[in-house]
C-alpha positions as CSV (number, residue, x, y, z in Angstrom):
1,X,0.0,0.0,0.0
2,X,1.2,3.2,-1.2
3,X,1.3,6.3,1.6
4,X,-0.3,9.5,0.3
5,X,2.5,11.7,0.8
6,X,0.1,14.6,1.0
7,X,-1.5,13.7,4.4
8,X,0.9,15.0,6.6
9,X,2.8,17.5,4.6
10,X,5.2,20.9,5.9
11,X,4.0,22.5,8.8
12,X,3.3,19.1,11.0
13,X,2.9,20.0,14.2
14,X,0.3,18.5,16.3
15,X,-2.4,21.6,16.4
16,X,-4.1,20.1,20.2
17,X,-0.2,19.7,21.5
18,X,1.3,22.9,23.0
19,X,4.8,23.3,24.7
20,X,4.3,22.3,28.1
21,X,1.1,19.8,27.7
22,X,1.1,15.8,27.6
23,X,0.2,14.0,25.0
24,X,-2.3,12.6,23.9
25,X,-1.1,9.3,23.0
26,X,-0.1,8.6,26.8
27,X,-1.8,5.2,27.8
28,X,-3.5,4.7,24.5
29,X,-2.5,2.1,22.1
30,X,0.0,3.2,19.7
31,X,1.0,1.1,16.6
32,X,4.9,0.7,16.8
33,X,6.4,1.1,13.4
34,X,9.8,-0.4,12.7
35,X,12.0,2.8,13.0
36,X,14.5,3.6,10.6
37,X,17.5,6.1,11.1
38,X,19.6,6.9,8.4
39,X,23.0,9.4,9.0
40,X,25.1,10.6,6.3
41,X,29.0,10.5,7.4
42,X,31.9,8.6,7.3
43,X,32.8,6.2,10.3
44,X,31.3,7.2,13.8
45,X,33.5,7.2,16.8
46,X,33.7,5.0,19.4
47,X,31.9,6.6,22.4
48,X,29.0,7.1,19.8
49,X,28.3,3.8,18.7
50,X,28.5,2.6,22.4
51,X,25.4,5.2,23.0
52,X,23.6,4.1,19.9
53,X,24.3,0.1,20.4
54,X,22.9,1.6,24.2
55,X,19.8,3.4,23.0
56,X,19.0,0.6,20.5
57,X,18.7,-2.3,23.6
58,X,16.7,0.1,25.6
59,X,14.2,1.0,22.3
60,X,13.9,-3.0,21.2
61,X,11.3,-3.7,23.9
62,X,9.0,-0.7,22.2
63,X,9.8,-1.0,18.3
64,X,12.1,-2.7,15.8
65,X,15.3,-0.4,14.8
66,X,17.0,-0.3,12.0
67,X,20.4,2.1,11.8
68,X,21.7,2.5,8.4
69,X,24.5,5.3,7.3
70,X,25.3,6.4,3.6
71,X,28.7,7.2,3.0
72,X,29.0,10.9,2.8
73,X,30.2,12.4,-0.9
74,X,30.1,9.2,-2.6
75,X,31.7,10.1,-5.5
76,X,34.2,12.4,-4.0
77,X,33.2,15.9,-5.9
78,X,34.6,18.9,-5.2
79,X,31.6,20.9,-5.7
80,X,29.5,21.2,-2.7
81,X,26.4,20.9,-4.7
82,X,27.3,17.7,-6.3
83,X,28.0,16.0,-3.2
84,X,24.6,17.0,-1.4
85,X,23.1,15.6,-4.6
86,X,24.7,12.6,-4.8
87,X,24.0,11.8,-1.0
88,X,20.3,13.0,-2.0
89,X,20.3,10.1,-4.4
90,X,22.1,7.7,-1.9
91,X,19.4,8.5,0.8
92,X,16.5,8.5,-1.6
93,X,17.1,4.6,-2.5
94,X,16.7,3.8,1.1
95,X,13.0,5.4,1.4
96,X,9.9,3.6,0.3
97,X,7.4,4.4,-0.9
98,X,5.2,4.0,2.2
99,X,7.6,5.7,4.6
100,X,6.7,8.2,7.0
101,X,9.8,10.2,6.6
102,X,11.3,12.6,9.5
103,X,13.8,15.0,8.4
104,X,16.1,16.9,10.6
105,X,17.4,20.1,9.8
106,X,18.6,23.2,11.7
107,X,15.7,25.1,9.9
108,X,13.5,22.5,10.5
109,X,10.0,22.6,13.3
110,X,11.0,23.3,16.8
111,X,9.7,20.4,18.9
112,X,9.7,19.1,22.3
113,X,9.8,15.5,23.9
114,X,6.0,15.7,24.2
115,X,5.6,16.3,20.6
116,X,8.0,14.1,19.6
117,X,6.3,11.1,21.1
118,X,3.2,12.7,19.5
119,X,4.9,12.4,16.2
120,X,5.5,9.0,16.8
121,X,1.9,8.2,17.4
122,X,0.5,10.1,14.8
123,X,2.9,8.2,12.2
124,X,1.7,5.2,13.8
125,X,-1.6,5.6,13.1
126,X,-0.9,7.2,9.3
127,X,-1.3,4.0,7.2
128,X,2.9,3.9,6.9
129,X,4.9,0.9,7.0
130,X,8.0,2.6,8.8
131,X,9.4,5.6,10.1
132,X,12.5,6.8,8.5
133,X,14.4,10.1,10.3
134,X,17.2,11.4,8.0
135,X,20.4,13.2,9.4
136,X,22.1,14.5,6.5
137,X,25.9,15.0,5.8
138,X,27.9,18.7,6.5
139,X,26.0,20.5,3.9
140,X,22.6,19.1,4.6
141,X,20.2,17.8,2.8
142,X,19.2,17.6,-0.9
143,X,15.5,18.2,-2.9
144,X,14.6,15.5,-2.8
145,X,14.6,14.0,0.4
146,X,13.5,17.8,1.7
147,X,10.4,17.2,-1.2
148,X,10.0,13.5,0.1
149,X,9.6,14.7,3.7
150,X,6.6,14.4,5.9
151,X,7.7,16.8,8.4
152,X,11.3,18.7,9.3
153,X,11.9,19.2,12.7
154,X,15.2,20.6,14.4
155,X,16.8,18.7,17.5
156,X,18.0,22.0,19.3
157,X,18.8,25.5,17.8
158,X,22.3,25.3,17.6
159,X,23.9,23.4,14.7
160,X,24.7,19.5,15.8
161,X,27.4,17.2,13.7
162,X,25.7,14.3,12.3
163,X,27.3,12.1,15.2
164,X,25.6,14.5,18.6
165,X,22.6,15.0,16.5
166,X,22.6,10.7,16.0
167,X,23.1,10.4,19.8
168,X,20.5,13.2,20.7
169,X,17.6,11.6,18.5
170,X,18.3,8.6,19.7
171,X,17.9,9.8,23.5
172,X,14.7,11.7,22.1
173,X,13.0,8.0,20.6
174,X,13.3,6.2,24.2
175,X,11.9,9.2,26.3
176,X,9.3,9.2,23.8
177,X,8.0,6.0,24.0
178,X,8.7,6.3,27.7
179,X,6.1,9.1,27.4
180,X,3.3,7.1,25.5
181,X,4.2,4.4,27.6
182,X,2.9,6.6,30.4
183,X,6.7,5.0,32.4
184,X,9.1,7.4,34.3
185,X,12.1,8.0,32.5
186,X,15.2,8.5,35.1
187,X,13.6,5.4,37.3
């Protein structure tokens, strides 16, 4: 089944949800889909995959997770333009076409944990077969996968490397299934 790309198209953000207030989703039912994180970069440090391989064991008992990187500049142009657009291409094979894709961008929505885990249930409950976020390489991300997106949505307001904003998005999944889980986080 095909997802209407139009459903939840630029602005998303959860009209009922304000700063501040709970979701909606907390002690409801939520359909889990298989998430999908795909970075653009070259190989991650150690301390980073130690926190992701972390953040992936506490996530399995909520959802399936799937980490996937592209190598960043694939062809190895000099022109900044070409490389975006060949990790565009790169990043745009890994989509399909029932995706509920997540970009995150700098410019992107600013959201809190409660929205996030809104997010999450509202993608849940959109007729997609998996949730994909996308953390692009050092100049960003290309046309299409900015066209292709569901919703853009910024992890803080200063600029992250693809590596802190990995680790900070992963932190962000498990507190918010810990929120529609209704569960204390630090206990």
């Amino acid at each position: 089944m095909a997802f209407p790309l139009c459903a939840l198209k630029q602005p998303y953000l959860p009209s009922h949800l304000d700063k501040g207030r709970t979701c909606r989703y907390v002690g409801q039912a939520v359909r889990a889909l298989p998430i999908r994180v795909i970075t653009t970069g070259k190989r991650r440090s150690e301390g980073v995959r130690l926190l992701v391989e972390e953040y992936k064991s506490k996530l399995k008992p909520y959802c399936s997770f799937e980490d996937s990187m592209i190598r960043s500049n694939p062809r190895n142009a000099q022109d900044v333009m070409a490389q975006v657009e060949d990790e565009d291409n790169s990043l745009m094979k890994l989509i399909g076409s029932d995706d509920w894709v997540v970009v995150l961008d700098e410019g992107g929505l600013d959201i809190g944990s409660e929205q996030m885990a809104e997010l999450l249930g509202d993608a849940g409950n959109s007729g997609a077969s998996r949730i994909s976020f996308c953390i692009g390489g050092a100049y960003g991300h290309g046309s299409k996968i900015r066209k292709r997106a569901n919703v853009t949505i910024k992890l803080s307001s200063m600029v992250l490397n693809h590596q802190i904003a990995l680790v900070v998005l992963m932190e962000q999944l498990y507190r918010s299934w810990t929120i529609l889980k209704g569960q204390n986080y630090h206990h």
